[in-house]
Every structure is written in C-alpha cells, then in structure tokens.
NULUMLUM-858467 format. One line per 8 residues: for each residue x, y, z of C-alpha. Coordinates in pm, whole numbers, plus 50000, padded with zeros to 5 digits. Each point is the difference from the previous one (the first is absolute). Last residue first. Layout:
NULUMLUM-858467
X/Y/Z | ...
END
This chain:
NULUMLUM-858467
27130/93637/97744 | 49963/49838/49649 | 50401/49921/49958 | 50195/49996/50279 | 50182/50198/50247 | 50122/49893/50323 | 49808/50108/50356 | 49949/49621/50128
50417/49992/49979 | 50002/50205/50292 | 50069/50385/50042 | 50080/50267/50246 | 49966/50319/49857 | 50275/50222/50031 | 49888/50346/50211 | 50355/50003/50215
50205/49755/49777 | 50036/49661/50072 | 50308/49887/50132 | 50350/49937/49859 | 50201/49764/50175 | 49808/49705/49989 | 50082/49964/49696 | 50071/49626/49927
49614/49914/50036 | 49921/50291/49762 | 49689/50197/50091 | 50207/50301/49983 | 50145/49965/49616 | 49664/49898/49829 | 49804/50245/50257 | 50193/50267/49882
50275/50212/50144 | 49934/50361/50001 | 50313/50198/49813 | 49785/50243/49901 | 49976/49874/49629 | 49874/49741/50153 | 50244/49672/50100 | 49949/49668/49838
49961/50119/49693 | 49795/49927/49695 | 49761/50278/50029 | 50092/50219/49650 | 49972/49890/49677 | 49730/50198/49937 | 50169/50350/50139 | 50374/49914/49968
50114/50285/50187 | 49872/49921/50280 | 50218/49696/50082 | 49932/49751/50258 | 50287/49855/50168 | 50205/49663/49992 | 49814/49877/49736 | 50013/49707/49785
50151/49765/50114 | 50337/49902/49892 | 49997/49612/50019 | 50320/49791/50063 | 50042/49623/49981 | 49758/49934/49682 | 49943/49645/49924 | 50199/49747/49863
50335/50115/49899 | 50075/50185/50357 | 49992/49673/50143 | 49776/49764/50198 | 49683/50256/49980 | 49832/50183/50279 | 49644/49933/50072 | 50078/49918/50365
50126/50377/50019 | 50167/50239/49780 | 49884/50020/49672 | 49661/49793/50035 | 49901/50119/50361 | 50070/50392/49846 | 49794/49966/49762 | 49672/49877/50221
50113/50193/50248 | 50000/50352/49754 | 49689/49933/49827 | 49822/49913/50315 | 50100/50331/50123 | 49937/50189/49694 | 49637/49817/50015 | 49904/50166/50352
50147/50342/49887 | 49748/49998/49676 | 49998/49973/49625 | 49840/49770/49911 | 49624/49977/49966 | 50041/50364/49820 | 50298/50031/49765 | 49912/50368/49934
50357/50076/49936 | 50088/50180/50390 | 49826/49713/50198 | 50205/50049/50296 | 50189/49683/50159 | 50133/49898/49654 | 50210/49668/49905 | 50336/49946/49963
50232/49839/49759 | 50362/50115/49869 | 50343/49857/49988 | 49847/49626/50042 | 50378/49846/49968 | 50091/49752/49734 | 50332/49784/50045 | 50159/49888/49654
50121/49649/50032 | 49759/49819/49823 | 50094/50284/49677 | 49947/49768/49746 | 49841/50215/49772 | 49660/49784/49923 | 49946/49762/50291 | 50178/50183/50278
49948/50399/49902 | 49638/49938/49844 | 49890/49775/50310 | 50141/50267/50252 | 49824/50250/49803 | 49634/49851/50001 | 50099/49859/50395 | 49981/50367/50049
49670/50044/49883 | 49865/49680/50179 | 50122/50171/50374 | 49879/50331/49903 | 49659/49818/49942 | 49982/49800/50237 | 50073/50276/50237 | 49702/50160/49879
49794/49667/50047 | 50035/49975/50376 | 49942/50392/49971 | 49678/50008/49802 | 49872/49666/50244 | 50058/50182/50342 | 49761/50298/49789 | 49730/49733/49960
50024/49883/50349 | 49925/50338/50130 | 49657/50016/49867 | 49822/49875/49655 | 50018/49624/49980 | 50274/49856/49777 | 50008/49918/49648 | 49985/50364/49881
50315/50012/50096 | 50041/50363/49899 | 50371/49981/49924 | 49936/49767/49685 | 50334/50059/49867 | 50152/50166/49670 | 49691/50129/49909 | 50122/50383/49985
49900/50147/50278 | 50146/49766/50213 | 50381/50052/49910 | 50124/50294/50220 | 49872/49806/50304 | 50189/49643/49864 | 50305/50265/49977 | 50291/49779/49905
50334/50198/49934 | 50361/49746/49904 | 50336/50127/50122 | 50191/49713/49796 | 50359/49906/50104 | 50369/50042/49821 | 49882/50155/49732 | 50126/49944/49652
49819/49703/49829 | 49626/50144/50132 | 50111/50320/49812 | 50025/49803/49667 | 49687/49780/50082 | 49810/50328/50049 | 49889/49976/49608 | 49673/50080/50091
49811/49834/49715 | 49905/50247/49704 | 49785/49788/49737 | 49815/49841/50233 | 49812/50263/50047 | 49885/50010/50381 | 50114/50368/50064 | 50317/49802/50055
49973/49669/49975 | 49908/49718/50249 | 49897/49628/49901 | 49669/49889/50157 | 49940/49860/50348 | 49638/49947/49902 | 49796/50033/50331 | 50065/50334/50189
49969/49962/50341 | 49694/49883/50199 | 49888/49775/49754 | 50082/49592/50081 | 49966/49675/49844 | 50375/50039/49964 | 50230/50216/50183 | 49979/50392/49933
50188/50122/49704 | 50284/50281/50055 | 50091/50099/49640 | 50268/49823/49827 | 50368/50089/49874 | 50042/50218/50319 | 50340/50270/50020 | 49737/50259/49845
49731/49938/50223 | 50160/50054/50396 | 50010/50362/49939 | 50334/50122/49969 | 50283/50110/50237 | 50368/49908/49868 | 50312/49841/50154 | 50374/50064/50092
50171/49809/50272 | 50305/50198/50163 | 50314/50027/49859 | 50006/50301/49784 | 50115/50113/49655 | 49908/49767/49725 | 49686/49864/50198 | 49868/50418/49899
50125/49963/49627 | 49791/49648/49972 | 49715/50096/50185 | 49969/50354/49773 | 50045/49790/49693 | 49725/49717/50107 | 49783/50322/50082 | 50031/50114/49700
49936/49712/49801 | 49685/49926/50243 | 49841/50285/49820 | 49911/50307/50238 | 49727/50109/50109 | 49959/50299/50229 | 49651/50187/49976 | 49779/49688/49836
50083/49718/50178 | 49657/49754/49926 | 50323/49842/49825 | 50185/49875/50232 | 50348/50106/49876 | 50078/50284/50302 | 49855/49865/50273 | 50281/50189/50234
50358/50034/49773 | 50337/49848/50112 | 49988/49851/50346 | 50346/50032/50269 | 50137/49781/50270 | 50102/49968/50377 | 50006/50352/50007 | 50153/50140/50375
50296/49840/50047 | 50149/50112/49613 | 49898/50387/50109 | 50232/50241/49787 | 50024/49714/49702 | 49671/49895/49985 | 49889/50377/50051 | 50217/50134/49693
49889/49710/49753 | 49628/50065/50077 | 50057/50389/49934 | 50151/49892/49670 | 49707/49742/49913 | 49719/50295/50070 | 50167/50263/49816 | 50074/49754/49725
49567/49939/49992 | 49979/50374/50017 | 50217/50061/49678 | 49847/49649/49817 | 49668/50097/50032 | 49849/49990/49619 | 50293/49810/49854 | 50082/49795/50288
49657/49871/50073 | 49794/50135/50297 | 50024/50154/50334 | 50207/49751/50113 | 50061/50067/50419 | 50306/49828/50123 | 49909/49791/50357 | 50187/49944/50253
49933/49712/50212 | 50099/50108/50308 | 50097/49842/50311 | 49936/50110/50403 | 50173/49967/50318 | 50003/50393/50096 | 50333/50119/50052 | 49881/50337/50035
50222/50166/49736 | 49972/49689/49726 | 49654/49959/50041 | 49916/50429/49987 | 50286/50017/49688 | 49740/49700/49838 | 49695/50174/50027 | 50116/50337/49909
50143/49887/49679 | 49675/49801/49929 | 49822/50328/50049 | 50196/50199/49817 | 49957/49757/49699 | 50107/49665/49944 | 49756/49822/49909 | 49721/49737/50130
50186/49919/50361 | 49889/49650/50096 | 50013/49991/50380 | 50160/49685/50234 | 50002/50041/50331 | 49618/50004/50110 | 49954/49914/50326 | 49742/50208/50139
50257/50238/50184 | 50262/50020/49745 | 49662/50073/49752 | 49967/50335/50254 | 50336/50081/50071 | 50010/50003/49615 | 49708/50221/49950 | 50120/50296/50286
50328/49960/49799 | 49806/50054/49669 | 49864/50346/50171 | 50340/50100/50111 | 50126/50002/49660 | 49731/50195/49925 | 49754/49855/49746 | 50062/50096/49605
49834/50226/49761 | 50089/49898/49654 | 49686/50150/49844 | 49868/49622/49884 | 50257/49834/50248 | 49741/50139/50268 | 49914/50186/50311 | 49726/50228/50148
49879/49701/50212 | 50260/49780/50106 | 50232/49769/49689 | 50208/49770/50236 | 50076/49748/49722 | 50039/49604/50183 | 49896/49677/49815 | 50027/49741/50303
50229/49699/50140 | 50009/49793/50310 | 50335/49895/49980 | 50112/49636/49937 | 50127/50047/49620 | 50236/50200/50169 | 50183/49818/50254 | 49970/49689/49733
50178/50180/49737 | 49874/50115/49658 | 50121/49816/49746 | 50188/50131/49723 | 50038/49713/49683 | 50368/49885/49860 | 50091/50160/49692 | 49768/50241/49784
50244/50063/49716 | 49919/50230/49765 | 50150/50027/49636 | 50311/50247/49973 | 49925/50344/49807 | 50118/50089/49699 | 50007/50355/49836 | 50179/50137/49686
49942/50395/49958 | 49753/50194/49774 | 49960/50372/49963 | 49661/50157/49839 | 49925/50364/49852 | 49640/50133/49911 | 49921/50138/50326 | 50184/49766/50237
50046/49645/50032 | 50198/49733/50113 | 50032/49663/49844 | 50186/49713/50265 | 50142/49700/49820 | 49950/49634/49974 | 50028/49717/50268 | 49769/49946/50285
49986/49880/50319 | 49763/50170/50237 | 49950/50331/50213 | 50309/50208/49943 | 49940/50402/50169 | 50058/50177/49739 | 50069/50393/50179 | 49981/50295/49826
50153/50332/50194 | 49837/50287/50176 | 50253/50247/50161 | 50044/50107/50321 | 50200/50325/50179 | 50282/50141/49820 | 50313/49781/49968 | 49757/49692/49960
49756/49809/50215 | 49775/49720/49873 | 49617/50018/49959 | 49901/49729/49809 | 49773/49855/49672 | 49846/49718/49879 | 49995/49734/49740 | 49947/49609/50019
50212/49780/49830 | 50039/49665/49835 | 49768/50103/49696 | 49941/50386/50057 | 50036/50174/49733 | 50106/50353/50119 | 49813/50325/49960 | 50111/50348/50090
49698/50246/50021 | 50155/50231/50227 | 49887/49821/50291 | 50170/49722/49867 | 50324/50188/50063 | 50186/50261/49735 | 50328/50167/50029 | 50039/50303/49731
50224/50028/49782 | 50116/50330/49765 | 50179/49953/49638 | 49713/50268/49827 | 49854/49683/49911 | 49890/49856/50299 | 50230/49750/50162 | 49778/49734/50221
50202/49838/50332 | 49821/49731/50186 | 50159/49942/50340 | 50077/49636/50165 | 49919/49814/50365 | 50083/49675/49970 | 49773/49744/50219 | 50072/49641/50092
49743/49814/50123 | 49992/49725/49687 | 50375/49992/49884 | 50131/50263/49801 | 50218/50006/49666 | 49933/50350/49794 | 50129/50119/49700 | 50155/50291/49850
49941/50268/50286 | 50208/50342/49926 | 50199/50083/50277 | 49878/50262/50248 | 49945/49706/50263 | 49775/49847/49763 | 49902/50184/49710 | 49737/49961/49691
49941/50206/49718 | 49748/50182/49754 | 50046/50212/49724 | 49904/50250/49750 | 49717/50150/50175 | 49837/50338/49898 | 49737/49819/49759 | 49720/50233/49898
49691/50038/49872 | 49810/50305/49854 | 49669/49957/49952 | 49673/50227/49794 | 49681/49883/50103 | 49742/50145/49736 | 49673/49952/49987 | 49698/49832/49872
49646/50028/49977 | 49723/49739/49811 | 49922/49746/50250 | 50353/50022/50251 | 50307/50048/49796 | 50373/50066/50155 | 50311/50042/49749 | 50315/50019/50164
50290/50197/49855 | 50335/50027/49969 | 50342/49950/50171 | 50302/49743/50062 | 50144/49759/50225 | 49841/49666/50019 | 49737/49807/50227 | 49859/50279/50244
49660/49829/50106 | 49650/50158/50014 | 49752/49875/50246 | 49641/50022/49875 | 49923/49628/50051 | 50339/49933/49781 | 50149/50194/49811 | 50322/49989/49772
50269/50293/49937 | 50269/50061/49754 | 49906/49859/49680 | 49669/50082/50000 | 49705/49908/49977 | 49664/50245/50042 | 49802/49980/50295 | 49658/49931/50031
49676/50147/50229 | 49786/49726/50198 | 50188/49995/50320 | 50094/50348/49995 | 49636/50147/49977 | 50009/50212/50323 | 49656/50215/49949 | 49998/50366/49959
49688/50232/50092 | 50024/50373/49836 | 49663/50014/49825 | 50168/49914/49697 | 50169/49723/50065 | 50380/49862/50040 | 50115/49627/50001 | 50303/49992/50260
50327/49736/49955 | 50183/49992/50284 | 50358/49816/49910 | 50210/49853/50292 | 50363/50045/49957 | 50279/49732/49989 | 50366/49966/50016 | 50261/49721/49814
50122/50326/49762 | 49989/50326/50192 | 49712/50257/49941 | 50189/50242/49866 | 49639/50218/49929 | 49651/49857/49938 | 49775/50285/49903 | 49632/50003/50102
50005/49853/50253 | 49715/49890/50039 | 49809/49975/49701 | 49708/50214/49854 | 49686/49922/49807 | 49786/50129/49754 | 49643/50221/50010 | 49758/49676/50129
49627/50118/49960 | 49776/50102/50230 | 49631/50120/49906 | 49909/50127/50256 | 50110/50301/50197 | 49984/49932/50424 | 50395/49999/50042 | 50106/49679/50127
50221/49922/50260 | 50356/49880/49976 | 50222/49674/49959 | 49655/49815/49869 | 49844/49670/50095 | 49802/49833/49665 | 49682/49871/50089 | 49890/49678/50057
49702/49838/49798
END
C-alpha cells in the first residue's frame, strides 16, 4: 500500500487523528470580477502534521464565483461566503468581489475605432481604453490581459514613441480574409468593432534566379563554445566574419539564416560591409502557435521585415517556422493554419520568395516504399497522418498553396533507428563494402522521400510548377547520438558527394520542378552547444576543417589540418565492425 506524503513531520504520539482543516486564504478580499485565486485546502491532525487535501475537499455554489481544479473565478459583483468540507470538517471562506470597470473602448489615432477595413499585411496599431468607476481610464495591452478574437487577425503589441519616451500600443496585424467583427476584452467589460479583411491573392509564383539557385549552398549559425540562442549569447561580429571568409573560401555562397536574431543581424551587416558575394535565406524563427508564442513569433516576423528591407542584395528570400508541424516536434509546433497566416502576411509585404522548413513527411501523401520484390526500405508505402491516426492528417496542403517553393529536410542518418531503412545491409559481406552500400542506399532514401512530396504537390495539389529545395540534410562525422556503424568522417564525406552529385552535378534535374536545384547542407560548423545533436559540421567547433570539406576534389584550397587523419573510403563506418 502507499502511504500518504505529509506537508510536515510527525510528532512520535500515536494515535493521530484529523483535528479540522484550514484554507488558504483565508479571506478573499476585492478580488476583481474576470480574476482568479488558487485555493489550498489543508486537513489538520493532532500530532501537528497537515496534509494538502484540496483536490478532494468541495466548494459550496454560489452565485458569484465558480471553480474549477481548485482555481476560483470572479463571475459577479457581490459578497458572502464559501463553504469548504473535506470528510467531516468545514470552514468558512468569506469573499468579497468586485467589478471596478464600467467600460471598455477602442481608438485609432486618438479617435474612437468603429470598424476596421485592412487588407492581409496591413497592420493598425490601436489603444484599449477601460473607465473604472470612479470615472478614471486606464490603457490596457495584451500583456495586461486584453484579449481579441482573432479570426482574420493576429494580435501583438509595439513600442512606438510618444511626447515622453515609448509607449506600448496593440497592433492586429491582418492575416486572412474574413468578414465579421473584432471582440476585445478586459476584466468583465468587452468592445466590439466591424472588421473585414480582403481574401488573399497569391499571384504569379517567386522563383529563385538562376545566379542563385547555382551557389554552393549550406545551413550557417556560428554558435562557438560558451555560446547559444538558449542564453542569447551571440558570436563576435568578428568571429562570423572569420566564418564567412571561411565558406567564401570553400565555395559556399548561399547560407540559410534560421532567425533573425543578433546573430543573423551580424551576419548580414558583415556581407553587406565587406562586399562579400553571398545570399541569405532568412529565416523567421516560430516558436510555436500564435496563441501560446505569438509575442516572440511577431518579434521574429518584424525583425525579418526590417532586414529585407535594410539589406534587399543580401536575402534572396525568407522561411517561416523550422520543422514546426511535423509532429515528432514537440518544443515549437505550430498548426499549419498558422503558419499559412504568417506566409500569407509575410508574401504581403516583401518581394522576395517566401517558403517554409519542415520535415520532408508532412508535404508526402505516402510513405517512401522500396521498389518491388525488394526490402531495403520500408515496404508498404502507406498513407501518412499525423501521429499516424488517421483521424488528424497534416493539413499542410493550405501552407503548400502559399509558398512560393518548398525547403524540404531528409535525414536518411536521423531516420535509421527507427526502421525506416535497412542501413545495416545485412545483404552484403561484413567490411568496407557494407558501409559503401549504407550510403548508396542513404541517398536513395533522401532521394525517394522527396519524390514523396513532389508526387503529393504534382498529382494531388497541382502545384507541377512549385520548385522544392533540400533545405536541410547532412550526415554526422562524430557519433554524438549513439548512432554507432554510422556515424563517422569517412561516411559524412560520401554523404556529402553522393548529395551533392545529384543537386548539382550529372545528377542534376532538367528544371527546378523536377528535382531539387539548391540543397542547404547541413552544417557549415559544428556547434557545442547542441550536445547530441552536435558533429554535423564541416568545420570543428575550432574552426578545423574536416575531412568531408578537405578531401573535396573542388577544394583544393583548404588542406588538411596539422594532426587530421588522413582517410580512405576502406575506413567508413558500417554496421558489425
């Protein structure tokens, strides 16, 4: 049997029995109408222990209150008393509630706002004005505890200046065609205006030029040990131009940016003031859905807007949200609603392409399925769903209509534990051959995964013309998630050829439509901070290059590094060595 945990310790005198309870607080007093207290409930006994009881206690009803889990709710003005009973005790919780608000309005401008007419991209900014009763107001913002229905808009909030400094104002920023009203709230008091918002309009499709769809590309964040965007400690700004002389010198001219913090702002200033030949894709960083991160997700889309328009040479195009409606995402998801919104609003107010980063499986309508008579991938091809119940598909056909290209992940590495792919290859003798086989079929497998979305946006959608990019694959040179028979420097290297040979060499498809035409590989450098996801790069942490990067045939510029081991392909990885 388990025993009961107590708040306090136990005197030694037996017997114990329970002397009554007591409730915390113990007086409710103005609490204001709309607001909520917690309510401890204690049972008392005799040898001084207490044990919280509050889940199994009652409350009495009431007409100006309800609970719920323990929480108490102001619901009407007005006084008295709560009854609480846990086995046979009770006492007394007496309330006062309040309602100090008579009022709520809207202004624009300092003129009261009666409706609202906004295309999708257009913001207003607007101030929420409450009268208490003794005739005073007081501005309130979402952070407050404004609400606003949000059909047709999203909500946030801005610093503007004013005769005295800054001020915080409301901002709707319109996100999709709608026609109805706008309902704010505060405390108990509400204020409704008119609202309509035009329908989108997607217009002709962005493509991303030739000159740049011909770079050598890579996933670039200059994270060095002792930094990262967890405690918002950035590199130097000297310390990403040391990186970007180093990827101008391997080739790479093309780097996918994954927000637009500090260090994307330092990235792009340091292309822009060196005249270094290089394009960003810039990414906006979702941290989840609207409702639950809709402040830093604005943040994000605002500092986005500011760099397009400051450095329009420098980002050849910009990505709304990193894997965030996979679902294995469990940290920043966000539903593909969202992220349709955010695409629309963002395509609203620039020029350049705008896309999303997800994980190749959500823009599929079939798993990868090997070819017949044969079971090296998996065999069945079967329908996808999220969480695999088919009653919640993905529902990314929505974003899929509004982007202007797909930046699709494969990780065949990131994959193998999971059944996905036979990366032992069992079927071949044990030795060097066996690992040659893994990475043969590896790219197999990112290649049949992102034929999966390319035959779901042709055959189903009817998106032919959309291009799809490879925004993210890579494979490991240091076995840093106990992926052992795969992860090594010999196999990144074959990882990278192989991938690169189908994106930009004799593998290369007729158009842009047909097979991917840029591929952001995934790393530039290895990143400390990342502990077991770390090892992906092609530079150490040290800025070292690697033996994928200096065994390169078209790098002949960078050497092998004093102490680098000098490899051949009878050293790969693979699965019983």
């Amino acid at each position: 049997a388990c025993q009961q945990t107590s708040d306090s310790s136990p005197a030694a005198d037996a017997p114990v029995t329970m002397t009554g309870i007591s409730v915390t607080p113990s007086v409710i007093t103005d609490l204001q109408v709309t607001d909520q207290v917690p309510i401890v409930v204690k049972a008392l006994y005799s040898n001084g222990t207490t044990k919280t009881v509050s889940y199994r206690a009652t409350f009495s009803t009431g007409a100006h209150y309800s609970f719920s889990l323990n929480v108490l709710t102001s619901t009407a003005e007005g006084s008295g008393t709560i009854t609480v009973t846990y086995q046979d005790f009770t006492a007394d919780l007496p309330y006062t509630m309040v309602d100090n608000y008579t009022s709520l309005a809207l202004f624009a401008g300092g003129t009261p706002l009666t409706s609202v007419t906004a295309d999708i991209g257009d913001d207003l900014e607007f101030t929420a004005v409450a009268t208490l009763k003794d005739g005073s107001t007081q501005e309130v913002t979402l952070a407050d505890g404004l609400a606003l229905s949000r059909d047709g808009f999203f909500c946030g909030t801005r610093e503007i200046a004013d005769g005295s400094g800054t001020k915080t104002v409301n901002v709707l920023h319109a996100v999709d065609g709608m026609s109805g009203n706008i309902t704010a709230t505060f405390k108990s008091r509400s204020a409704s205006v008119d609202a309509s918002v035009g329908d989108f309009a997607f217009g002709a499709r962005r493509f991303l030029p030739a000159e740049i769809t011909s770079r050598k590309a890579v996933a670039y964040s200059g994270y060095r040990t002792g930094d990262s965007p967890n405690t918002q400690t950035y590199p130097e700004k000297s310390e990403i131009l040391e990186d970007l002389q180093l990827l101008e010198e391997a080739g790479f001219s093309f780097l996918r940016l994954f927000d637009t913090s500090v260090h994307a702002y330092r990235t792009i200033e340091n292309i822009d003031e060196n005249n270094l030949d290089m394009k960003v894709q810039l990414g906006v960083w979702i941290a989840g859905s609207d409702a639950a991160q809709g402040t830093a997700n604005w943040e994000q889309i605002e500092g986005a807007l500011d760099l397009i328009a400051s450095y329009p040479d420098v980002i050849a195009s910009v990505s709304i949200g990193n894997e965030c409606m996979v679902d294995w995402n469990t940290w920043a998801s966000c539903p593909p609603a969202d992220i349709r919104r955010y695409v629309q609003y963002m395509r609203s107010r620039v020029s350049v392409p705008v896309t999303t980063d997800d994980n190749w499986e959500p823009f599929a309508k079939y798993d990868i399925q090997d070819d017949p008579g044969k079971d090296l991938i998996g065999p069945t091809g079967a329908l996808i769903y999220r969480n695999g119940d088919v009653n919640t598909p993905y529902e990314t056909d929505q974003v899929a209509k509004v982007i202007d290209y797909l930046a699709l992940h494969t990780y065949p590495i990131a994959d193998s534990p999971y059944g996905i792919w036979s990366w032992q290859r069992t079927d071949v003798e044990a030795g060097p051959a066996r690992g040659v086989a893994m990475m043969d079929l590896a790219l197999k497998v990112a290649q049949k995964q992102y034929q999966a979305a390319r035959d779901h946006l042709t055959d189903d959608l009817g998106l032919s013309d959309m291009p799809i990019i490879i925004s993210e694959t890579g494979w490991k040179h240091a076995d840093t998630s106990n992926w052992p028979g795969r992860s090594h420097p010999v196999n990144a290297k074959m990882y990278y050829d192989r991938i690169n040979e189908w994106v930009y060499g004799s593998g290369r498809a007729a158009s842009a439509a047909e097979g991917p035409w840029v591929c952001f590989y995934f790393e530039a450098f290895d990143e400390p901070w990342k502990l077991g996801d770390d090892g992906w790069g092609f530079w150490d942490k040290d800025r070292n290059p690697l033996y994928a990067l200096w065994a390169q045939s078209d790098s002949d510029s960078i050497d092998m590094p004093v102490g680098g081991t000098a490899y051949t392909d009878d050293d790969v990885a693979y699965y019983g060595m």
